[in-house]
N, C-alpha and C positions, 0 to 999 in steps of 0.2 A: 858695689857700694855707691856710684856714682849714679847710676839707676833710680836708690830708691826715692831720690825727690823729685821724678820726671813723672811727670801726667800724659800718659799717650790717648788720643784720640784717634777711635776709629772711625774712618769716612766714607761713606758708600753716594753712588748715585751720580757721579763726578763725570763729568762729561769725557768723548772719548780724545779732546784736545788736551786735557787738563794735566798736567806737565809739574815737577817741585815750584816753578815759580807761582804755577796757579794758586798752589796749593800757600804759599807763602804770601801772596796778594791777597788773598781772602783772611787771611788769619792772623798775619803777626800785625794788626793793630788791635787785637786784644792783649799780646803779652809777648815775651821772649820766645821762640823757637828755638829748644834744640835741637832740633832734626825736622826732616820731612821726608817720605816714599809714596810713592806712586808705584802701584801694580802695574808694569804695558805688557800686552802680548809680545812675545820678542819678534814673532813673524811681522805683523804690521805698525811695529813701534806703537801704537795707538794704548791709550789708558784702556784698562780692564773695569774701570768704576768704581775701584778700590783706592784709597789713600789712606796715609798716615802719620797725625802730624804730633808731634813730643814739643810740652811746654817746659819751662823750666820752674814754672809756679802753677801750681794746682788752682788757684784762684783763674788764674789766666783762662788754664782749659772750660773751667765753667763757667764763666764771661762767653768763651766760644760756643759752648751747646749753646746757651740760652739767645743767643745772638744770629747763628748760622744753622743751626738743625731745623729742617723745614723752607730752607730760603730756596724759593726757585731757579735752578740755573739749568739753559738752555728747557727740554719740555720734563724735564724731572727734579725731587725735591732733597735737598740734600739730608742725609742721614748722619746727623755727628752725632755721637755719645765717645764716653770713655771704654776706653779696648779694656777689655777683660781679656788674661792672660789665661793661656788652654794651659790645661795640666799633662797634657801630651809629653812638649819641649822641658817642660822643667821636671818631669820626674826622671828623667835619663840622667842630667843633669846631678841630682844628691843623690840619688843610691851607687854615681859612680864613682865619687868621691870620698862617699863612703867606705867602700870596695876599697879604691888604693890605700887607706889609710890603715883599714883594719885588715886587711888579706894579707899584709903580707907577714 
């Protein structure tokens, strides 16, 4: 319930120092964050190029594409749009719930 007014953005192209606070540095002066993750390799702690940063206002997150997608950092161009949710994780999710309610 607390999910559905968060606007997640996904981040691609992120340097491999780029850390939650990078990620926090660049972005919360468009709006409130509630959250931030960074993909690292776990072997060499280093970012994977992946991040993900959750607004608390949808207007935020699109202040942030239109502001940070495409901005140079280090020799590649940063990629932010809104994370579209795979239907992988969330169909596990209600047919199981489903299941306990009515099977038994």
């Amino acid at each position: 319930v607390g999910n559905s007014g968060l606007a997640s953005l996904y981040v691609k192209n992120l340097p491999p120092t780029a850390n939650k606070l990078f990620l926090y540095e660049k972005f919360a002066i468009y709006g409130a964050i509630a959250s931030v993750k960074v993909l690292t390799d776990e072997a060499t702690s280093t970012c994977k190029g992946v991040g993900f940063v959750n607004y608390v206002e949808h207007s935020a997150a699109h202040e942030a594409i239109r502001n940070l997608h495409g901005l140079k950092v280090g020799d590649k161009q940063l990629h932010v749009s809104l994370q579209t949710h795979r239907s992988g994780p969330s169909h596990h999710r209600v047919p199981s719930l489903g299941a306990m309610s009515g099977g038994f």
